[in-house]
C-alpha positions in Angstrom: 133.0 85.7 125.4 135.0 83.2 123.4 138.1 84.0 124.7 136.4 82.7 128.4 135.2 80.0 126.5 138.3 78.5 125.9 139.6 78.7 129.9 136.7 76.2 130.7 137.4 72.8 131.6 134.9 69.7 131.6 135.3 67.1 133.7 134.0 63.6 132.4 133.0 60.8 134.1 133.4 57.4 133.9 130.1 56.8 131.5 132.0 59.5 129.1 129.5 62.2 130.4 130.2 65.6 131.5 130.0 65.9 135.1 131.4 69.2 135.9 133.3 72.3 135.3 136.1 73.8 136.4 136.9 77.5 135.9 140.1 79.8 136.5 139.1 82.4 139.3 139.3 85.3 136.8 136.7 83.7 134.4 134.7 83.2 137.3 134.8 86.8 138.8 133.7 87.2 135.2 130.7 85.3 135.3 129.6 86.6 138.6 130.1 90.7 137.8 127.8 89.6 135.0 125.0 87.9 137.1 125.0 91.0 139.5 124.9 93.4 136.5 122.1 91.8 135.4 120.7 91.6 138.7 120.7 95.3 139.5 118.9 96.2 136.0 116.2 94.0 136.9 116.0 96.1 140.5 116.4 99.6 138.4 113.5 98.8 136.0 111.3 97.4 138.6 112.0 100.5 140.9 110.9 103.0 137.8 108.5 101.1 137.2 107.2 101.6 140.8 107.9 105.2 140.7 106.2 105.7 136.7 103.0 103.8 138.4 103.0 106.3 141.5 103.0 109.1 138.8 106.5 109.8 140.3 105.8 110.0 143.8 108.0 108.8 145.7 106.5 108.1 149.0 103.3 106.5 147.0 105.8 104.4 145.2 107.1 103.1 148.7 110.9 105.1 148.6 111.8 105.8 152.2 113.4 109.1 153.4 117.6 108.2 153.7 117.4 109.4 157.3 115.0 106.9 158.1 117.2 104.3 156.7 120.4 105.1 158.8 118.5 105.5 162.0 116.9 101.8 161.1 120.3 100.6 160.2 121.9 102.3 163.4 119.2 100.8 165.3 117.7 104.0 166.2 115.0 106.4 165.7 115.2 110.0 165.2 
C-alpha cells in the first residue's frame, strides 16, 4: 500500500489547501479492484446470511431457479 502511496499527487490551491488528486491509471485500477472486492463480500455474507436464516432453503431465502433467470434475461418465459 505504500508503494501506491507514493504515485499520488496533490494538487494545491491558491489558499495552500489541497484541492485534488491525481492518480496514474494503474493505481487507480488498484483502488477500484479493491472497492469491488469489498463490494462482493458484503453481497456473499448478506446472501448466507439469507440462506442461514431460511435454514438453507433456498427458495425461502428468495434464490431463483437459473432457468428462470435466462428466460427473464432473454425476455422470455419457459
Amino acid at each position: 500500500m505504500a508503494a501506491i502511496a507514493n504515485r499520488v499527487q496533490f494538487v494545491v490551491g491558491a489558499e495552500g489547501k489541497p484541492t485534488g488528486v491525481l492518480l496514474d491509471m494503474a493505481t487507480w485500477e488498484h483502488i477500484l479492484e479493491a472497492l469491488e472486492d469489498a463490494e462482493d463480500v458484503t453481497v456473499v455474507r448478506e446472501t448466507l446470511a439469507a440462506l442461514d436464516a431460511a435454514g438453507g432453503d433456498r427458495v425461502k431465502a428468495g434464490f431463483r431457479p437459473w432457468s428462470e433467470i435466462r428466460a427473464e434475461l432473454l425476455g422470455r418465459a419457459d
